[in-house]
C-alpha positions in Angstrom: 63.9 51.5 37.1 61.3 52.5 34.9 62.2 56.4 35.2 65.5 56.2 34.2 64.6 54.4 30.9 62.0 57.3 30.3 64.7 60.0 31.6 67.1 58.0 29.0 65.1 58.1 26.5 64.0 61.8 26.7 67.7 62.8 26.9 68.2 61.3 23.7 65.0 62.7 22.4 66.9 66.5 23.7 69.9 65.6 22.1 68.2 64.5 18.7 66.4 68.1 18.8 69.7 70.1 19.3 71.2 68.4 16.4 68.6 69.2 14.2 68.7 73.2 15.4 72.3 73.0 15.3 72.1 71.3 12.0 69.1 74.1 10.8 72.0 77.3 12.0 74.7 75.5 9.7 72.0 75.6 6.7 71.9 79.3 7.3 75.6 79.2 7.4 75.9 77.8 4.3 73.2 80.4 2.9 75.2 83.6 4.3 78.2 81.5 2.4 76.2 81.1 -0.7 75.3 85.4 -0.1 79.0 86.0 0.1 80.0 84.5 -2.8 77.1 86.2 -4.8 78.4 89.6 -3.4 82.0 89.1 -3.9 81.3 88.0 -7.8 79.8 91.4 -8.2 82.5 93.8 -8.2 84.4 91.5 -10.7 81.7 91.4 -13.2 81.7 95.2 -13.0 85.6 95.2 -13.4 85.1 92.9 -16.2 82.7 95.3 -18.0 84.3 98.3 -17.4 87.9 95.9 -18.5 86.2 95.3 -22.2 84.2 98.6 -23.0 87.6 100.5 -21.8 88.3 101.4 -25.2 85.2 103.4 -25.8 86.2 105.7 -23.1 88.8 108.1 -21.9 89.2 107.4 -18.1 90.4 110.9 -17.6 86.7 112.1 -18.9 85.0 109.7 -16.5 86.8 109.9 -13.3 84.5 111.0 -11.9 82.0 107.8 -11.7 84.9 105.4 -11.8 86.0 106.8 -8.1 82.8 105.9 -6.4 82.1 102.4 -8.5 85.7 101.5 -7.1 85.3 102.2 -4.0 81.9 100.7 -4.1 83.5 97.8 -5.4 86.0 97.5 -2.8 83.3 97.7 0.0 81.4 95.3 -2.1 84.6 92.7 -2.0 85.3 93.7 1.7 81.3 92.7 2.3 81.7 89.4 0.8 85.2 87.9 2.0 83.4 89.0 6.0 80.1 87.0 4.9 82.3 84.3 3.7 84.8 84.1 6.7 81.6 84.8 9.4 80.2 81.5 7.6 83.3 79.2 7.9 83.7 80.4 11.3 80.4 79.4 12.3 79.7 76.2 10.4 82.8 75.1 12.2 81.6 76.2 15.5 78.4 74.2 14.5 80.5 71.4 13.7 82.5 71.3 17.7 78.3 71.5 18.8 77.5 68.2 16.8 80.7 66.0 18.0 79.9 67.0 21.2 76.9 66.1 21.7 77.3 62.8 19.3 80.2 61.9 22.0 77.8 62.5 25.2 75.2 60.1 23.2 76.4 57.8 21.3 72.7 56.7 19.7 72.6 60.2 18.5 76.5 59.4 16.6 74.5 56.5 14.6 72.6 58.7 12.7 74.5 62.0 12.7 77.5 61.5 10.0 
């Protein structure tokens, strides 16, 4: 009888520990996220700046850079909306992890919200 209440007891001690790895992957989740979001603001702060100093220019005359910040820019915004859609993707895959296991053991569900 003794066993089982150790093997119990170190199944729950498992299941604690995966949480907290599955938990630690969503935190980097949320980082790449956070990355994304930093990545896809840069193009439109460029935009911006080019936007208001447009008057000091003729776009004709400077063509020439404004072709490869554009489609810098777009690979830029391309870059962050992936990041951003690779994070949702896995925090929710993170999320299916955690009810599982929270329905196998239900002492894990008291403290995992």
């Amino acid at each position: 009888m003794m066993s089982s209440e150790n093997e119990k007891t170190e199944n729950v001690s498992i299941a604690i520990n995966e949480v907290q790895l599955i938990l630690a992957e969503k935190r980097t989740s949320l980082a790449l996220m956070r990355t994304g979001i930093a990545v896809l603001a840069l193009p439109l702060s460029v935009l911006s700046v080019l936007i208001a100093t447009s008057k000091y220019y003729n776009v004709l005359h400077v063509l020439h850079f404004l072709v490869p910040l554009g489609i810098l820019n777009l690979l830029l915004t391309v870059l962050g909306i992936y990041l951003i859609i690779r994070s949702i993707n896995r925090m929710r895959h993170y999320d299916r992890l955690v009810r599982r296991i929270k329905a196998e053991f239900s002492l894990v569900a008291k403290f995992v919200d």
